[in-house]
N, C-alpha and C positions, 0 to 999 in steps of 0.2 A: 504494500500500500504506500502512496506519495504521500503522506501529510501532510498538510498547508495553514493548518489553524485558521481558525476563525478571521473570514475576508469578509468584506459588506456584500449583502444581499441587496437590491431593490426590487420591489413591487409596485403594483398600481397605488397602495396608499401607503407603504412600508419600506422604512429603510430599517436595517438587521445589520449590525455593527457590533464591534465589540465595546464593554463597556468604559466609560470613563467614571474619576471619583468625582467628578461632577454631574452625574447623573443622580447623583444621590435623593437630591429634594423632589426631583420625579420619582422615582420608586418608591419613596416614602406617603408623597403624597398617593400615590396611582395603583400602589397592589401593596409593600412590603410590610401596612402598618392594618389592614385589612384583613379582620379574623375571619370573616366571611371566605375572602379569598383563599386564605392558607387553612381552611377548615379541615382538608384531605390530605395536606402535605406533612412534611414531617417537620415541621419548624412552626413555632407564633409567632404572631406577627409581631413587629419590632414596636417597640413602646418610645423608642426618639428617633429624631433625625439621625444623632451618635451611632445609635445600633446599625443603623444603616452602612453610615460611612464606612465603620470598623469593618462592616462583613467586607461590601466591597476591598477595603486597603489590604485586609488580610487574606481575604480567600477566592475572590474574584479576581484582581486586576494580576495577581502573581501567575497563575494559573497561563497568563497568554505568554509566557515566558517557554513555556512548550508548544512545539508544534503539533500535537495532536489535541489542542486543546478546540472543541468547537462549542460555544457558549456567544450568542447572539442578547443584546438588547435590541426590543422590540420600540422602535419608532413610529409614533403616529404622524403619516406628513403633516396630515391638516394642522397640527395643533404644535408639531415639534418635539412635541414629549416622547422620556419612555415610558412605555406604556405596560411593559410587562420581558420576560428572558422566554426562550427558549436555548434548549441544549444538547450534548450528550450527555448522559449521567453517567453512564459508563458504557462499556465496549467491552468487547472480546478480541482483538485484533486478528488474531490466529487461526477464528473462525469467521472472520471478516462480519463483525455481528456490534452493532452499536442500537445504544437504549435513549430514546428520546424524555424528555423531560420540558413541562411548562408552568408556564403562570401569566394571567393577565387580570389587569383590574377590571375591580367589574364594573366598571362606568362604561367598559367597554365588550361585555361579553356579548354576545346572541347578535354578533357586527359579519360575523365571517374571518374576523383578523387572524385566529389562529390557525384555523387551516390554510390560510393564505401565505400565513408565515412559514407550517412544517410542511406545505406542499414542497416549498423551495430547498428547506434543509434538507428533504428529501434526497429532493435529486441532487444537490449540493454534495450531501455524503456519497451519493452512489457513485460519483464522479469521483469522489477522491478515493473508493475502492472498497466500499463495503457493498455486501451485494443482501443484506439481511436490515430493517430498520427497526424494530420494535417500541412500543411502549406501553406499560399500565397503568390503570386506575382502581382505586378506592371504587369496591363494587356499588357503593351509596353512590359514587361522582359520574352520574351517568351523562353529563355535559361534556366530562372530555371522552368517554366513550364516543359519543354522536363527534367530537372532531377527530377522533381515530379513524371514522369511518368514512369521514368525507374528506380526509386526506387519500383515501384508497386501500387501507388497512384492513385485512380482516379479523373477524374475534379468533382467536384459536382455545379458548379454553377460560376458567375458573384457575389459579393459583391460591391454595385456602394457607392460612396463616404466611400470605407471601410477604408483605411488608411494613417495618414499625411504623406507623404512626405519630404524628408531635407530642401522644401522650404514654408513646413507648407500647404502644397496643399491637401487637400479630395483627393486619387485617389482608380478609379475602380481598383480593386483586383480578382484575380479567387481564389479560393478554392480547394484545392486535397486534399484526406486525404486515410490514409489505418487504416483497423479496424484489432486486434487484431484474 
């Protein structure tokens, strides 16, 4: 596989970029401080701007120091802002097999933006040489189910006790993936 890390995407209303630590007051404002939003994810939502910056400084901006790093913030043209990430969470290289991962505010959900988003990281990955995409959901989060499937993903299965939770909980998981 070429690894290239995370390059800007553009779309019809999205630009997909890596992060900056001035992104911060957008994310905080727009998904990262929204319990709503991180209700299925494995983290709550940041309670300061601080929290914010610290992740980024610490665990996001280090991160594009690798080339196999592919981690997008999600830009709304109209408005400028981010608006939410998309990523790989992790990979298997070896079996040419990468797991997708998202978030967006919901000022912005039921828009189309994230299928619009992972269509492209889609094929962005496929390009750079994985030939397997995968991701799952929190069997309760049946909204990003519905954009797994309008990405082109199908369900393949139930995973029970597949992943922790923000409150340390085993939860059933469903599975989509689309193959190269």
């Amino acid at each position: 596989m070429e690894h290239i890390g995370t390059k800007t995407i553009e779309t019809e209303r999205l630009i997909l970029r890596k992060f900056m630590l001035t992104d911060a007051k957008d994310m905080f404002n727009n998904y990262t401080s929204h319990d709503i939003v991180t209700q299925y994810l494995t983290w709550y939502p940041h309670k300061t701007l601080e929290q914010t910056k610290q992740y980024l400084y610490k665990f996001v901006l280090p991160e594009y120091e690798k080339c196999d790093t592919y981690r997008w913030a999600i830009v709304w043209k109209d408005n400028g802002q981010v608006i939410g990430c998309i990523d790989v969470g992790s990979s298997a290289e070896s079996k040419r097999r990468a797991e997708l991962g998202w978030v967006i505010g919901d000022e912005y959900w039921g828009k189309g933006i994230m299928p619009e988003a992972a269509k492209e990281v889609v094929k962005y990955l496929f390009n750079v040489g994985y030939e397997r995409v995968q991701a799952i959901h929190d069997i309760l989060n049946e909204k990003s189910g519905k954009v797994m499937e309008k990405v082109g993903m199908r369900y393949e299965g139930t995973l029970l006790k597949y992943n922790l939770n923000r409150d340390g909980v085993l939860k059933d998981c469903k599975m989509w993936a689309i193959t190269k």
